[in-house]
C-alpha positions in Angstrom: 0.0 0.0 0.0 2.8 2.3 1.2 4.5 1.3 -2.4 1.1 2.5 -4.2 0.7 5.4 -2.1 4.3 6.3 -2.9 3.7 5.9 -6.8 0.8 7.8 -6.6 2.6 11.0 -5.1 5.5 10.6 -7.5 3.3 10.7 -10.5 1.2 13.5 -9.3 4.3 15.3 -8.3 5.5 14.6 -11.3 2.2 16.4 -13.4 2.5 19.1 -11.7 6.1 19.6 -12.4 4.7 19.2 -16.0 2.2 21.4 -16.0 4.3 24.4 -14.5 7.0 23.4 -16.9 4.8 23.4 -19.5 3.6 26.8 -18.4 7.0 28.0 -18.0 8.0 27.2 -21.4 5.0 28.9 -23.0 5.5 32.0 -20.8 9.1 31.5 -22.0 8.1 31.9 -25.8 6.2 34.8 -25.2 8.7 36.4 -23.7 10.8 35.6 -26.8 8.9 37.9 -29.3 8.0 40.2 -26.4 9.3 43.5 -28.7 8.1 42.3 -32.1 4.0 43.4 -32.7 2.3 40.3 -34.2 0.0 42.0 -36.9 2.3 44.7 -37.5 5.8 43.9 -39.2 8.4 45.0 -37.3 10.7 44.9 -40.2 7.9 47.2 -42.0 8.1 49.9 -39.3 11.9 50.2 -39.6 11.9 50.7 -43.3 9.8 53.8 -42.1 11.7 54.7 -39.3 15.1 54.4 -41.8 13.3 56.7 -44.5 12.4 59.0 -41.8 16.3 59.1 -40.9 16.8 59.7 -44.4 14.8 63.0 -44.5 11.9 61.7 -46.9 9.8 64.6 -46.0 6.3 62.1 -46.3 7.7 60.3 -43.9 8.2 63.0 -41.4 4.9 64.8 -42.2 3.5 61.9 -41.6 5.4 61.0 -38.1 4.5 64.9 -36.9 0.6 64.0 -37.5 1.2 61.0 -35.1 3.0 63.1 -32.6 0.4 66.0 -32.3 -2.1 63.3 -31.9 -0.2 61.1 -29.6 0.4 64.7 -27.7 -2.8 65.5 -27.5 -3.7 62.1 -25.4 -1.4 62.3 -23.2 -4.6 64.7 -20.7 -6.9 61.9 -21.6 -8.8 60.0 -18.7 -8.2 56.2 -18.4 -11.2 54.2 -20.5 -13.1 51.7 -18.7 -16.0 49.2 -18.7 -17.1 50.1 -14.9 -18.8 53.3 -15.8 -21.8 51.8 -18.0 -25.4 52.6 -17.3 -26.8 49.2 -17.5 -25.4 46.3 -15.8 -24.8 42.4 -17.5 -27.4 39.8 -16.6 -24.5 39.1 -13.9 -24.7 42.6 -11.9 -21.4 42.9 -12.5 -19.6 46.3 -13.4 -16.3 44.2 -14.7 -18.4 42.1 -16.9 -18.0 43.8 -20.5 -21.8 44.1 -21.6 -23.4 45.3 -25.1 -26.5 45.1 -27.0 -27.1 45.4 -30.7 -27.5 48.0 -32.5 -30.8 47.7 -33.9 -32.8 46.1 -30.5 -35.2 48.2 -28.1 -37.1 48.8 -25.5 -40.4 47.3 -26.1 -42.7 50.5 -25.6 -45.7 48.1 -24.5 -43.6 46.6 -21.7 -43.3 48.5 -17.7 -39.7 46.8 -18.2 -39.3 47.2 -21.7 -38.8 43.7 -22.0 -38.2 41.3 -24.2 -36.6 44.0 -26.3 -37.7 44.4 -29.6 -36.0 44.1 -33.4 -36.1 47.6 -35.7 -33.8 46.3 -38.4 -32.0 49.1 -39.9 -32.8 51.4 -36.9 -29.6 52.1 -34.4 -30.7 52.2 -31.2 -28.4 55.4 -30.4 -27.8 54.7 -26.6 -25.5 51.7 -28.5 -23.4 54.5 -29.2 -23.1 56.1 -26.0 -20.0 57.4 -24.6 -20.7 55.1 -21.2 -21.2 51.9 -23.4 -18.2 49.2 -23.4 -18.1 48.7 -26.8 -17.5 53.2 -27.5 -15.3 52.7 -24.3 -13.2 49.6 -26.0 -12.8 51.4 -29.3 -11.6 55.0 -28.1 -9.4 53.2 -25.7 -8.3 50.8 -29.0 -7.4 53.7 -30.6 -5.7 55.8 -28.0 -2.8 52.9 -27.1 -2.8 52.4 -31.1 -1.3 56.4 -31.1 0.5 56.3 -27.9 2.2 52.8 -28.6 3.1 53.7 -32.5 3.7 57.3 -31.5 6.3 56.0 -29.5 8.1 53.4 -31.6 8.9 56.3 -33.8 9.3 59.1 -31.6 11.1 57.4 -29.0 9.2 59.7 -26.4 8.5 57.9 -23.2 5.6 59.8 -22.1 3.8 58.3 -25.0 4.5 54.7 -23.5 4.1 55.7 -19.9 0.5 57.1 -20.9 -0.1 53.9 -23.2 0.7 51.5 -19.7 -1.4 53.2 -18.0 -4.2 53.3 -20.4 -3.4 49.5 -20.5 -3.3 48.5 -17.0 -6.8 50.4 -16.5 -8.6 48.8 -19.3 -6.8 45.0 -18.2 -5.2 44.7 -14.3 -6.2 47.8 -11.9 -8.6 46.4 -9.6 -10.5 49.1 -9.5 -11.8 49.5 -13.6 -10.2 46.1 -14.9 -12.6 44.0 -17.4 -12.9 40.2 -16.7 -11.3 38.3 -19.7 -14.6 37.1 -21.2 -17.5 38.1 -23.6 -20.0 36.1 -21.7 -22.4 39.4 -22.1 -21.7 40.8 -25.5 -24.4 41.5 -28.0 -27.6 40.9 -25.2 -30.6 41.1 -26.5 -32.5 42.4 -22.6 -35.4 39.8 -21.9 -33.7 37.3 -24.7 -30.6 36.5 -23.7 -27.9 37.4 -22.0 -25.1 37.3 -24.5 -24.6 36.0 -27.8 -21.4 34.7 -29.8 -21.4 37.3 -32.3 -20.5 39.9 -29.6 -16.9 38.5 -29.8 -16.7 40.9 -33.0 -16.9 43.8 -30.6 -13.1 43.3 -29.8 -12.1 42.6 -33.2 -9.6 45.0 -33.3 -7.8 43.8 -29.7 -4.6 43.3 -31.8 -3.8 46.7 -32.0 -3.9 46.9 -28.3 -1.6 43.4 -28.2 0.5 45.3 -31.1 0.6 48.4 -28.7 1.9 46.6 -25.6 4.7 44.5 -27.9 5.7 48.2 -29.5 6.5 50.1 -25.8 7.9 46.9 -24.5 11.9 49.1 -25.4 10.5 51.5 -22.5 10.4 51.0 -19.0 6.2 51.7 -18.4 5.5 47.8 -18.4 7.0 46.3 -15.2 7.7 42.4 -15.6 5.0 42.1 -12.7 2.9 44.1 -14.9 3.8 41.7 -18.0 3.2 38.7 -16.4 0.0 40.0 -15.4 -1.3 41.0 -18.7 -0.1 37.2 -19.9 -2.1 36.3 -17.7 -5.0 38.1 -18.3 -4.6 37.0 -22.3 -4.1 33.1 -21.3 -7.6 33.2 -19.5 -9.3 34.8 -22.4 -7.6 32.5 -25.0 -9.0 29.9 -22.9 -12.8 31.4 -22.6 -12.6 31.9 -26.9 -11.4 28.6 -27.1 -13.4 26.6 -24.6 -16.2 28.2 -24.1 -20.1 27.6 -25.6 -20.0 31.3 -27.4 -16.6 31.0 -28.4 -17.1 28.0 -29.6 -20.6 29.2 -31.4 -18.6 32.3 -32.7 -16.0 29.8 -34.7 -19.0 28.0 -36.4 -20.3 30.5 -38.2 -19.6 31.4 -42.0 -19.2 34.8 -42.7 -16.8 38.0 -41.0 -17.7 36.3 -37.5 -15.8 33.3 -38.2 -12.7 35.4 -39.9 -12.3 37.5 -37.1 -12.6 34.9 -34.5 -9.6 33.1 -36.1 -7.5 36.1 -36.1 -8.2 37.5 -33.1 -7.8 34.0 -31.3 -4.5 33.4 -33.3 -3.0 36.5 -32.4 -3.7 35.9 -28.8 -2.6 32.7 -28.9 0.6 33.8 -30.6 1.0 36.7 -27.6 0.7 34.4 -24.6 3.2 31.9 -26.7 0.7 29.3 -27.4 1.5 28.6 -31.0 -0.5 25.1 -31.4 -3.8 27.0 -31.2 -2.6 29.8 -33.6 -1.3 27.5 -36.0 -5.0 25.5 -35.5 -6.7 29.1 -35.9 -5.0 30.1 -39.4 -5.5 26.1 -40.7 -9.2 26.7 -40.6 -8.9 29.7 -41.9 -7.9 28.0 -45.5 -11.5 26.3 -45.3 -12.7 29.9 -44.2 -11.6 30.8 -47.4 -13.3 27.9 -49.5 -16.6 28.5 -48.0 -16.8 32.1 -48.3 -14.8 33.3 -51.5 -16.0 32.3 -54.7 -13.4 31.9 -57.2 -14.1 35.0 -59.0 -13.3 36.7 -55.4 -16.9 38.0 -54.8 -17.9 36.9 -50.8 -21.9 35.7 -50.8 -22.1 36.2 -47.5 -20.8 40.0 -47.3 -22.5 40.6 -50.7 -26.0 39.6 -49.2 -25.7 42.4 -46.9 -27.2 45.6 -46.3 -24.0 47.4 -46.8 -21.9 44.9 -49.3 -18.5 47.0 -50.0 -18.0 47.7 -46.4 -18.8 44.2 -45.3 -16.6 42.3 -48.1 -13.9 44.6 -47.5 -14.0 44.5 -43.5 -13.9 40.2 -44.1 -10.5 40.8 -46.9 -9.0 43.1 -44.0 -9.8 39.7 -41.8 -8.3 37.2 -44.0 -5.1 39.6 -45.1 -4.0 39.6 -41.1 -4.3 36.0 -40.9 -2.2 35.8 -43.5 0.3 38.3 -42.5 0.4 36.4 -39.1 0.2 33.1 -40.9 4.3 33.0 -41.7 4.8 32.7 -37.7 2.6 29.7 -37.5 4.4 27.8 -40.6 1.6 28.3 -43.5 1.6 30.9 -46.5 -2.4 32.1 -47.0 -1.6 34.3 -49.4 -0.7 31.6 -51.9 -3.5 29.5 -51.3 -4.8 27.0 -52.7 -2.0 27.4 -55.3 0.2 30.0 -56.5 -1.5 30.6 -59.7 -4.7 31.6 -58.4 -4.4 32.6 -55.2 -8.3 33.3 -53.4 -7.0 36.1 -51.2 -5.7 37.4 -54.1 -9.1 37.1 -56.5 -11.0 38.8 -53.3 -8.8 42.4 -53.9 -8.8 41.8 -57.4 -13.1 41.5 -57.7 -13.1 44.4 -54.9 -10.7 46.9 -57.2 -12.5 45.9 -60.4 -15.8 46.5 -59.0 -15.2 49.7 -57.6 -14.2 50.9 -60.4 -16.9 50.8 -62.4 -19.8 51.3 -59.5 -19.9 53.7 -56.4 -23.3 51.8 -55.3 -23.4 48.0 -54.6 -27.3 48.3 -54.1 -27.1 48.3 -50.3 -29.7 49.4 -48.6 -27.7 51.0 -46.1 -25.2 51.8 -48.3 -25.7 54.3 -51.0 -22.1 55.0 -51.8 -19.1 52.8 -50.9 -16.7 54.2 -48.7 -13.3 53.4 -50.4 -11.3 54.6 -47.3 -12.1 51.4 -46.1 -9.3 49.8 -48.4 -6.7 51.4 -47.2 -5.4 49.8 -44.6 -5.6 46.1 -46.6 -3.8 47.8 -49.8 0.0 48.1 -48.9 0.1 43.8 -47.7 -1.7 43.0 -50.5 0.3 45.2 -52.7 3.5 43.8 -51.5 2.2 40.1 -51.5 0.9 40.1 -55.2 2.7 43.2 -56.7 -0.6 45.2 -57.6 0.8 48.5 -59.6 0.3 51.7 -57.5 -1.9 52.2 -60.6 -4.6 50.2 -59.7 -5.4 51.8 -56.6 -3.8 55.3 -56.7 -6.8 57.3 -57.3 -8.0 55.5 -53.8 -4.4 56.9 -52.2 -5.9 60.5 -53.7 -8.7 60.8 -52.2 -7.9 60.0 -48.7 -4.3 61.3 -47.6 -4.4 61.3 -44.0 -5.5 57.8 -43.9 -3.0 56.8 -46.5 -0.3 58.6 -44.5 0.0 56.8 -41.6 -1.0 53.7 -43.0 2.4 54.0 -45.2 3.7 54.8 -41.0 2.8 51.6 -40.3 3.6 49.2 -43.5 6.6 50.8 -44.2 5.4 51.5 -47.6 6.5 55.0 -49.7 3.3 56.1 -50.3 2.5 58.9 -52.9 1.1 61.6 -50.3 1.1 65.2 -49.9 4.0 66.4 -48.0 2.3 69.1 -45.9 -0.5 66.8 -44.4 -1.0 68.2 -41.0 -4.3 66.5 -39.8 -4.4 62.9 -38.6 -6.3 59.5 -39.4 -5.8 56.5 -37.3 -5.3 53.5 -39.9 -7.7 51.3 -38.3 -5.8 47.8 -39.9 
């Protein structure tokens, strides 16, 4: 018995030497990279910070936007979930909670509920300032300034003011945000929470991007660091695990793309590659079911606004397969060199637009071509698309072109004096 007894502590002594090993080793790989942003290239961002050494006078236009804008943040309060007028199903302020766009109060109810369905009707107190999804994006795009402000500024206050942007928003026990999505996209008196909220935080890259990118400063501690793996490793578990997470990677249009790239890029942050490299795998059947092969999308074409939605699901399936490289596979050359379907997706989009300013949406009465900036310079650098084909787009929308050649370390043809800024939202 004493024999068995003795086995039995040396084996489970033995797992959990495994399992913190294990951990170890994954914290160990994260740790690795911890400089390098994962959407971002960081070999892309030093071709712009060498042309800006160089004097090209885009360049430094462009990097002066940033600054002033970066500048201007730095008086900002912190942005929180806590501060939201109506409470998750759970009563709790840390729970992140929203409601779509188009659901109300039922007039005919004392409690308003089961809310009711106005399709095509924004329910505006979606888009108030207290709500967690406007709270996500300004802070989004805040630590997307501060973080790339710094990297080519090299001004600490910008990183200081990005950590503690970051440490509100994830670790201060105070305003942190629990690392779920258990209450996203309620529908009050219908459910609580739905997959398709996970779409709310599609852009949480930028914000991984922005703590890899002040990493060279001292405003993350390794405490800090440690805490913020943490707070990613729970998450990754909840999107991977979980019933909505799980109901969120089943479906067939943008939701599905976005899940895979937001979960890869997570999983690549905390250092767990398997799960990354299993994300940006599915995403090659992603691409079979929703990419015909003359590159039109059905799914984003049956919508009410069909340009933005078929361009918002390219911008998807273009990070995945910027990521992809890290994980082993090349997306942008699938299924086969010759016809690539990433590749027939710009190339429908480009065509299109040139010959139509309305895709008959109903909400939709003019394309908004801004949106393809941030997708053009991989694209144009994986398939070598001629400036020509989209330089009229470049044109019309210098800001946004400006600091998305910042960021993709791409020589954009932009006027020198631009002085205003426009976050590229990639």
């Amino acid at each position: 018995m004493n024999v068995i007894f003795s086995t039995a502590i040396s084996c489970m002594l033995f797992f959990v030497a495994f399992i913190c090993h294990a951990q170890q080793d994954a914290e160990l790989v994260a740790k690795a990279y911890l400089n390098e942003p994962i959407r971002l290239s960081e070999s892309a961002l030093q071709q712009t910070k060498i042309r800006a050494k160089q004097g090209d006078i885009r360049t430094l236009s462009a990097i002066a936007s940033l600054d002033k804008a970066a500048t201007e943040l730095l008086s900002v309060s912190i942005f929180t979930i806590v501060n939201k007028n109506i409470l998750p199903a759970s009563g709790n302020k840390h729970d992140y909670f929203s409601f779509g766009p188009y659901w109300w109060p039922d007039p005919s109810k004392a409690d308003g509920k089961p809310w009711v369905k106005i399709d095509g009707k924004i329910n505006p107190a979606s888009r108030e300032p207290e709500q967690d999804k406007v709270a996500f994006k300004q802070f989004s795009d805040a630590v997307t300034t501060l973080a790339t402000a710094y990297f080519f500024t090299d001004k600490p206050e910008y990183a200081q003011k990005a950590a503690t942007l970051i440490k509100a928003w994830f670790l201060d026990e105070a305003t942190y945000m629990n690392p779920h999505l258990n209450y996203a996209q309620a529908i009050p008196g219908i459910t609580d929470g739905r997959g398709i909220g996970i779409i709310d935080m599609w852009y949480l890259y930028r914000v991984i991007d922005g703590i890899r990118l002040i990493q060279s400063s001292a405003a993350l501690s390794e405490v800090d660091n440690r805490k913020l793996l943490q707070w990613f490793s729970t998450y990754l578990d909840w999107l991977v695990n979980s019933p909505l997470g799980i109901e969120e990677r089943n479906t067939h249009n943008n939701h599905a793309t976005f899940y895979a790239l937001q979960t890869a890029i997570v999983a690549i942050y905390v250092g767990k590659h398997d799960i990354a490299h299993q994300q940006v795998k599915h995403a090659t059947k992603l691409l079979k079911q929703q990419v015909e092969n003359d590159g039109q999308q059905p799914h984003e074409l049956g919508r009410t606004r069909p340009f933005h939605y078929s361009v918002f699901n390219l911008q998807a399936f273009v990070g995945l397969a910027s990521i992809a490289p890290k994980v082993g596979i090349d997306l942008w050359h699938h299924p086969q060199a010759e016809s690539p379907t990433i590749k027939a997706a710009i190339e429908y989009i480009l065509t299109r637009t040139k010959s139509s300013q309305n895709w008959g949406g109903k909400q939709e009465k003019q394309i908004e071509l801004f949106r393809l900036i941030p997708v053009l310079p991989d694209l144009a650098r994986a398939y070598d698309i001629p400036t020509s084909e989209y330089q009229s787009i470049l044109d019309a929308y210098p800001t946004t072109t400006a600091q998305c050649a910042l960021l993709f370390g791409l020589p954009q043809p932009i006027a020198a004096n631009t002085s205003e800024f426009s976050l590229c939202a990639y």
